[in-house]
C-alpha positions as a Markdown table, in Angstrom:
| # | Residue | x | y | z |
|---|---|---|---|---|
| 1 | Unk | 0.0 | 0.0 | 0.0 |
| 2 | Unk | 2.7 | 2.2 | 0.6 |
| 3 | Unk | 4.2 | 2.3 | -2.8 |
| 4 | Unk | 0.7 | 2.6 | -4.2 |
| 5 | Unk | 0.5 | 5.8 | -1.9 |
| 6 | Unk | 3.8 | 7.0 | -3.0 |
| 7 | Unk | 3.2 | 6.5 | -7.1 |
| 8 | Unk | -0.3 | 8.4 | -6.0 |
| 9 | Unk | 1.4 | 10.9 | -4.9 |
| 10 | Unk | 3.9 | 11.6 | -7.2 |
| 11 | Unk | 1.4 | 11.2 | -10.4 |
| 12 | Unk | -1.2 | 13.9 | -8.2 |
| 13 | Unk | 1.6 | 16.6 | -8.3 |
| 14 | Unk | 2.3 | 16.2 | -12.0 |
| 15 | Unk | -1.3 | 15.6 | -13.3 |
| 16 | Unk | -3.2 | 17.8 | -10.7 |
| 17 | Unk | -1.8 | 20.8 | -12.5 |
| 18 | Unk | -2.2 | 19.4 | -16.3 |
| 19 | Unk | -5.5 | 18.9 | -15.4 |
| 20 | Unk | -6.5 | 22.1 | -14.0 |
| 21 | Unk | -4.4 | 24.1 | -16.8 |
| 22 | Unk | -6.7 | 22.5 | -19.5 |
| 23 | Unk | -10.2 | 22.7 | -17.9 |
| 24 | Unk | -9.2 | 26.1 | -17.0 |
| 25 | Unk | -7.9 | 27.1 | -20.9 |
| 26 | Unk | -11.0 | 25.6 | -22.2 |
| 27 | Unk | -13.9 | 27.0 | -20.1 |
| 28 | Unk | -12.3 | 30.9 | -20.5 |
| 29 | Unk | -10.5 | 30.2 | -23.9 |
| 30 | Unk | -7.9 | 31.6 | -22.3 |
| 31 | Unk | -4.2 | 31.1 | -24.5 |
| 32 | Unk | -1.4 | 28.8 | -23.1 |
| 33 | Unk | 0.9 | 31.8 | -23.7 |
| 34 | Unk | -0.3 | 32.9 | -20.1 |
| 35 | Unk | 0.4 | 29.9 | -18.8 |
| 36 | Unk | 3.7 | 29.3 | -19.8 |
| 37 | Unk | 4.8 | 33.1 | -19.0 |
| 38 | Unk | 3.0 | 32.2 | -15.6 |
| 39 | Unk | 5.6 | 29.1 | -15.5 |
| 40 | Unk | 8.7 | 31.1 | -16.6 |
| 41 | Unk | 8.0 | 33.7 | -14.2 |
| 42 | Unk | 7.8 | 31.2 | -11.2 |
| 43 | Unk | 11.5 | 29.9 | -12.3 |
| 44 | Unk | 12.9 | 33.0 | -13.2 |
| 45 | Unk | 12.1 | 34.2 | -9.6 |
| 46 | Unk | 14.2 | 31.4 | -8.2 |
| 47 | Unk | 17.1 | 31.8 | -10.0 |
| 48 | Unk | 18.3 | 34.4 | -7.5 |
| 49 | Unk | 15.7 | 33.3 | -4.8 |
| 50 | Unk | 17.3 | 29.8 | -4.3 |
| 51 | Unk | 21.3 | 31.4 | -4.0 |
| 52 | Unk | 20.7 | 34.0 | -1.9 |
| 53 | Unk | 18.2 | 31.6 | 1.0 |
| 54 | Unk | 21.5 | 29.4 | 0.3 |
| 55 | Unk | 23.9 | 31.4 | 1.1 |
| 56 | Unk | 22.1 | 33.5 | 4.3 |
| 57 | Unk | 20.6 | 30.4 | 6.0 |
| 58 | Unk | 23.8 | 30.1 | 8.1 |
| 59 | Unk | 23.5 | 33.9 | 9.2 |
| 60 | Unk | 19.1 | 33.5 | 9.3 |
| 61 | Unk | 19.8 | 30.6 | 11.6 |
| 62 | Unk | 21.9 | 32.0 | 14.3 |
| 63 | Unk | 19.1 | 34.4 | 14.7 |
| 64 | Unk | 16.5 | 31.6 | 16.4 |
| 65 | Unk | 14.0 | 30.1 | 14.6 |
| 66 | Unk | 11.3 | 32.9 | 15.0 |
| 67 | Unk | 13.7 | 35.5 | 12.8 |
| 68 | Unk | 14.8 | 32.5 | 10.4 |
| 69 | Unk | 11.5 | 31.8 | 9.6 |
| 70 | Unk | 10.0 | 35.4 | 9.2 |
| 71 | Unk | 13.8 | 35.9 | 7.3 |
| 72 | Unk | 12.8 | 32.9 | 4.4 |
| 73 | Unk | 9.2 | 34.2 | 4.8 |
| 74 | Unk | 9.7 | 37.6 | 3.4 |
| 75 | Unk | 12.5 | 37.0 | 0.7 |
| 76 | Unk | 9.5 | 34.7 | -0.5 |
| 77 | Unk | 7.2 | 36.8 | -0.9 |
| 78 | Unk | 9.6 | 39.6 | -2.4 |
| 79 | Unk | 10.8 | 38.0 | -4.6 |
| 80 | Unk | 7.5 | 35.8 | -6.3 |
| 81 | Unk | 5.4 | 38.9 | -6.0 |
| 82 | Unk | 7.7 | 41.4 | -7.6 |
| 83 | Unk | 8.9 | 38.5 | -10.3 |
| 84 | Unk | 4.4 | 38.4 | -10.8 |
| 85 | Unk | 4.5 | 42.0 | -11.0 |
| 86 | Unk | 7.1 | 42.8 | -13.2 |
| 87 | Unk | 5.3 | 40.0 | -15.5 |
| 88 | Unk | 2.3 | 41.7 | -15.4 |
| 89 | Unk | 3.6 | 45.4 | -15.7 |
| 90 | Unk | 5.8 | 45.1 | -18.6 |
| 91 | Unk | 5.2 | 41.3 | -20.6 |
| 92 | Unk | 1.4 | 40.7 | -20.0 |
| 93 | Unk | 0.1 | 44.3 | -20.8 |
| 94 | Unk | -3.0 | 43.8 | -22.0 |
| 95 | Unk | -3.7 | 40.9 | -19.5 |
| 96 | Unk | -6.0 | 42.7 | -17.0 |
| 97 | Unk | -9.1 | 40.5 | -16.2 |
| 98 | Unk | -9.4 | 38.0 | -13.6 |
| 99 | Unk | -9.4 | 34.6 | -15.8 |
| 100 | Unk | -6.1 | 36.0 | -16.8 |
| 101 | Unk | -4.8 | 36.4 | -13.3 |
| 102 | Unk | -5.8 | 33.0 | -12.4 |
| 103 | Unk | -4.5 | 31.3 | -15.4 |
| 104 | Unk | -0.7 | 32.8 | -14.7 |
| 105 | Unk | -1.2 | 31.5 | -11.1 |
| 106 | Unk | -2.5 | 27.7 | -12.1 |
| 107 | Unk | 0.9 | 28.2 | -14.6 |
| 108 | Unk | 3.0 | 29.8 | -11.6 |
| 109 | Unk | 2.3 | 27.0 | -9.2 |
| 110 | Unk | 1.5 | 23.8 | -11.0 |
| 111 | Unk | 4.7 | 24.5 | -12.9 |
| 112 | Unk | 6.2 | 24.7 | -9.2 |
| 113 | Unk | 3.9 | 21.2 | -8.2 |
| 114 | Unk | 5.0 | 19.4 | -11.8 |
| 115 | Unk | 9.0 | 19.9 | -11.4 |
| 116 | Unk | 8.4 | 18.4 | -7.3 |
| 117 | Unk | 6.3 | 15.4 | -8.1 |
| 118 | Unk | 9.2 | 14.9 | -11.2 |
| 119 | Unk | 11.7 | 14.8 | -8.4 |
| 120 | Unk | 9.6 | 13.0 | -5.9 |
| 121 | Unk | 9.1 | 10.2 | -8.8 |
| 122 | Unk | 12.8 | 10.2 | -9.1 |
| 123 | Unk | 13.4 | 9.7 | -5.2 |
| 124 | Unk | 10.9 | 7.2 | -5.2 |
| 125 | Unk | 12.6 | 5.2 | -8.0 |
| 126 | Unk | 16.0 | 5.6 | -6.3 |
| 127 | Unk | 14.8 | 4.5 | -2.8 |
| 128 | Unk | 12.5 | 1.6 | -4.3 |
| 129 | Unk | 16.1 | 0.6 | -5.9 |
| 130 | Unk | 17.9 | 1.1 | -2.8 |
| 131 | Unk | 15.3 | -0.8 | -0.7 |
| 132 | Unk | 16.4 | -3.8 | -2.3 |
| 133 | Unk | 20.3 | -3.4 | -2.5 |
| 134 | Unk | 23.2 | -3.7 | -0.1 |
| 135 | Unk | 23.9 | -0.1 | 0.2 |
| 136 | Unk | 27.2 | -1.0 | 0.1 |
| 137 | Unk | 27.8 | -2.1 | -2.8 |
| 138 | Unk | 26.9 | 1.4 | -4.2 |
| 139 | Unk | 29.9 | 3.6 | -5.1 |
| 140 | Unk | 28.6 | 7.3 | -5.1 |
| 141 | Unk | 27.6 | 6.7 | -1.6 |
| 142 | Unk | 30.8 | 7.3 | 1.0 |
| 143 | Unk | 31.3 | 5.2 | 3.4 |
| 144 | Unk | 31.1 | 7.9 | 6.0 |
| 145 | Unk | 27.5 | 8.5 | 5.3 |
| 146 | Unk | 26.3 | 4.5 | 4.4 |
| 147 | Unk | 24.6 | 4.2 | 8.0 |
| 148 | Unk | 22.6 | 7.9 | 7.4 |
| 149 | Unk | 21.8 | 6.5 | 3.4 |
| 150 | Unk | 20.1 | 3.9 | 5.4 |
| 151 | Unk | 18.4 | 5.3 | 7.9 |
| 152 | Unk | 16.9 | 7.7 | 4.6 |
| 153 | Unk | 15.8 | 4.4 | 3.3 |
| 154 | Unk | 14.4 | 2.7 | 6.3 |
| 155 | Unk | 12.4 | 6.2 | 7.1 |
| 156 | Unk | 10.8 | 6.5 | 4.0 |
| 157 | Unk | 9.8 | 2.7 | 3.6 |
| 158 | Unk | 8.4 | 3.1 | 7.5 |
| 159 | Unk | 6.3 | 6.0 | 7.2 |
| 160 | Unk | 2.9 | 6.4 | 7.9 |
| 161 | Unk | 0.6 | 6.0 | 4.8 |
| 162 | Unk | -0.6 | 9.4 | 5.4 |
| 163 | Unk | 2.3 | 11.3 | 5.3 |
| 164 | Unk | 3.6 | 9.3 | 1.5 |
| 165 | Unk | 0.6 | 11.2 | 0.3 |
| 166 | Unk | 1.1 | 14.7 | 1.8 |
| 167 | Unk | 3.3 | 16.0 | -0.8 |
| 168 | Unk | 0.4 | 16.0 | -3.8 |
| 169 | Unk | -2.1 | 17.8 | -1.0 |
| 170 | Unk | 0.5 | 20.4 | -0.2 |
| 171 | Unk | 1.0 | 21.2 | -3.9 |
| 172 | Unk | -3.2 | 21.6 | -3.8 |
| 173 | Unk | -3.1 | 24.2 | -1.1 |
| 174 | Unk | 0.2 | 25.8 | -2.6 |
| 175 | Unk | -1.7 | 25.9 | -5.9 |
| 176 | Unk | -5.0 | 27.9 | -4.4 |
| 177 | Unk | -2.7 | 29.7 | -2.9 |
| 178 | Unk | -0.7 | 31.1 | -5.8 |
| 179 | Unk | -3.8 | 31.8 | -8.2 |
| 180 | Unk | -5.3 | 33.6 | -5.4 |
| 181 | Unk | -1.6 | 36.1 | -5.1 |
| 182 | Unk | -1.1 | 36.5 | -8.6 |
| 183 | Unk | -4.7 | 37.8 | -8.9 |
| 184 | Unk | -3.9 | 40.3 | -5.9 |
| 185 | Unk | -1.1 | 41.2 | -7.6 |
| 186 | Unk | -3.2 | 42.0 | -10.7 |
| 187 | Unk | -5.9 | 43.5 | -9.5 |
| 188 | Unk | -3.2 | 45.7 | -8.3 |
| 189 | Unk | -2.7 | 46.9 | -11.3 |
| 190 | Unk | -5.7 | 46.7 | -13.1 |
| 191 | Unk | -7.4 | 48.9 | -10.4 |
| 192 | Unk | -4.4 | 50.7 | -9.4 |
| 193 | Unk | -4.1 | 49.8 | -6.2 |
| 194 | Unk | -0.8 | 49.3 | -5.2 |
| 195 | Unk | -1.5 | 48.4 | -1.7 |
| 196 | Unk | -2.8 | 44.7 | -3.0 |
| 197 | Unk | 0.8 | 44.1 | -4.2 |
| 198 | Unk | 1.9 | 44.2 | -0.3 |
| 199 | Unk | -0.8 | 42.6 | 0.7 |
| 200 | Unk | 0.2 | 39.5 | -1.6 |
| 201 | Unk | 4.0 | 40.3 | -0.7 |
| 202 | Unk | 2.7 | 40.2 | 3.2 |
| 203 | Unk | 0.1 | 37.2 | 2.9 |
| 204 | Unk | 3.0 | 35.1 | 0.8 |
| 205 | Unk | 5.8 | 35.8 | 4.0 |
| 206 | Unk | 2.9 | 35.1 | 6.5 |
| 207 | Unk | 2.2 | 31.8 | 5.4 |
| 208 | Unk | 5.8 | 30.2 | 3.8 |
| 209 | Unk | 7.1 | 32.1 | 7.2 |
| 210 | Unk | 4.7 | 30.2 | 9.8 |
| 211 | Unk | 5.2 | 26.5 | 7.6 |
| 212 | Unk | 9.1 | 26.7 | 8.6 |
| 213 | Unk | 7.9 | 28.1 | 12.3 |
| 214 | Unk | 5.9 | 25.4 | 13.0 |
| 215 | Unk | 8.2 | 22.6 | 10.9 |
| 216 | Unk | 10.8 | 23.6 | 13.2 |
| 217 | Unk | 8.6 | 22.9 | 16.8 |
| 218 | Unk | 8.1 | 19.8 | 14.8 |
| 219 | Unk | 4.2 | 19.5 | 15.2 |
| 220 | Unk | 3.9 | 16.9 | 12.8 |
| 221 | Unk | 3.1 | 17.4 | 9.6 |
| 222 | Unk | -0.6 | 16.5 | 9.5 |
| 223 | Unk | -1.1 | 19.9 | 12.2 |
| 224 | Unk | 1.1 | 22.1 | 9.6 |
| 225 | Unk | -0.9 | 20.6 | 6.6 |
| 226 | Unk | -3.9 | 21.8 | 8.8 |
| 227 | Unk | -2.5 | 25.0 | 9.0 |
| 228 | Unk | -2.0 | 25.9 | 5.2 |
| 229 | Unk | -4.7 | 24.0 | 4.4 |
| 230 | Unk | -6.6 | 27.0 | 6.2 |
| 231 | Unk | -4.8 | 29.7 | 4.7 |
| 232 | Unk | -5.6 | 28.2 | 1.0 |
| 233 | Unk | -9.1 | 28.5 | 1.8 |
| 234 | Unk | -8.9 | 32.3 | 2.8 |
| 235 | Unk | -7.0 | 32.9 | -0.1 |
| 236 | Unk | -8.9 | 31.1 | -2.6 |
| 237 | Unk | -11.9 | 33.3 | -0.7 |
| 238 | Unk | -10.1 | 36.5 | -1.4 |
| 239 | Unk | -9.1 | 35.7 | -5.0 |
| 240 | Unk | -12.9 | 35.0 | -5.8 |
| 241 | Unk | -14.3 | 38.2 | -3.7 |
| 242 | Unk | -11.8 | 40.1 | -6.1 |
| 243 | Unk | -13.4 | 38.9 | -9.2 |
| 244 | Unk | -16.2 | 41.4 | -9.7 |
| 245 | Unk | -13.6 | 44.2 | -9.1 |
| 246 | Unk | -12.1 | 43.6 | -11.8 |
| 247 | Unk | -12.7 | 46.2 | -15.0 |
| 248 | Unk | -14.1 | 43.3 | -17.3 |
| 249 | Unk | -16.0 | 41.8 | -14.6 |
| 250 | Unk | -17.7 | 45.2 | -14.1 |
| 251 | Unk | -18.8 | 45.6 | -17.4 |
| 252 | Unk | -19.8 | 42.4 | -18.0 |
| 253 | Unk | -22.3 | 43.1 | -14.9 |
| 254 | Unk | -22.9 | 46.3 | -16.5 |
| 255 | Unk | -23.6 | 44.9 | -19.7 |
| 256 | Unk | -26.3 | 42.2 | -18.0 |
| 257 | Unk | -28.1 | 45.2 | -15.9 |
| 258 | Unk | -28.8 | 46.9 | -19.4 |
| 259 | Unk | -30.0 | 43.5 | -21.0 |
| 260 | Unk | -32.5 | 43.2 | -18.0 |
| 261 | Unk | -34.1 | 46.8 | -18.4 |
């Protein structure tokens, strides 16, 4: 059952987003370009993201785990939100309705849930490999670290069934939660209300912030799931309370109150 539950969960992460990508391109005929800018735009902002948490997590952790967290919080959110913004601001000009704003955030984060479940379908393969192997006998692994490779092993063949399948409902919330900040970060600037764009900055900190707060009082993952599980329902709320804000939205709604008088 666990392998079942692991082969789940890597083919949720990878088809979860295909799915919702062409459901969502077919019921707004909506083009794939806005996907795939959506996409770029999620691993353009890590290129200088993923150094830079690199390099200061030494400095971040000798400040306790309340600053570290808030630390890795914040360079989140700065640097996703101003990578949506700059997307929106100067490559998607003309995108300014709130299908469009959801579409770059199902390509922003499923591109973000596809790459993990093609890693954790690698790991799996590896471990499933190594499961039945003398450790040993394997060259690329020293033999310094041959006890730690299989303690890895026995951990992940040992785990609860639960927690093998916790990887393809994180990716859910992480989804809702990036549709809902890249429409913030529209609405922004479709409205011209920059104060949205800190909001998004703020709400993305707050909750990538309190995951490596709690992961670090070691809760258990289930309690932490909880946790952003909650915030993906407030966001997916704000994203659709925004939706009639939005210029098309209002004269679409226009456009019906004339057909009814």
């Amino acid at each position: 059952m666990l392998v079942i539950a692991y082969v789940v969960n890597f083919l949720g992460m990878i088809l979860l987003p295909v799915f919702s990508w062409i459901y969502f391109a077919r019921k707004f005929k909506l083009s794939w370009k806005l996907l795939l800018a959506g996409g770029l735009t999620f691993i353009a902002s890590q290129i200088p993201h993923i150094p830079l948490v690199l390099a200061l997590t030494p400095t971040f952790q000798s400040w306790g785990l309340p600053a570290f967290a808030a630390a890795l919080g914040i360079l989140a959110g700065i640097f996703e939100e101003t990578s949506r913004y700059i997307l929106f601001r100067r490559v998607l000009k003309k995108s300014r309705s709130w299908s469009e704003g959801v579409f770059v955030g199902l390509g922003h984060g499923g591109t973000e849930a596809f790459i993990l479940g093609l890693l954790a379908a690698v790991a799996f393969i590896n471990l499933l490999v190594y499961r039945n192997i003398d450790l040993s006998t394997i060259p690329s692994i020293p033999a310094s670290q041959l006890e730690l490779a299989r303690q890895q092993v026995d951990a992940y063949w040992s785990a609860p069934l639960y927690v093998a399948l916790l990887g393809m409902i994180e990716r859910l919330f992480a989804i809702c939660l990036h549709v809902a900040l890249s429409v913030m970060v529209l609405y922004a600037i479709a409205n011209n209300r920059p104060i949205w764009f800190w909001i998004a900055v703020v709400w993305h900190a707050t909750v990538d912030g309190l995951a490596v707060f709690l992961g670090g009082h070691q809760i258990g993952p289930l309690a932490i799931e909880g946790v952003i599980g909650l915030f993906a329902i407030v966001s997916l709320w704000v994203a659709f309370s925004l939706r009639i804000k939005f210029p098309d939205q209002k004269i679409e709604s226009f456009r019906d109150a004339e057909a009814t008088t």
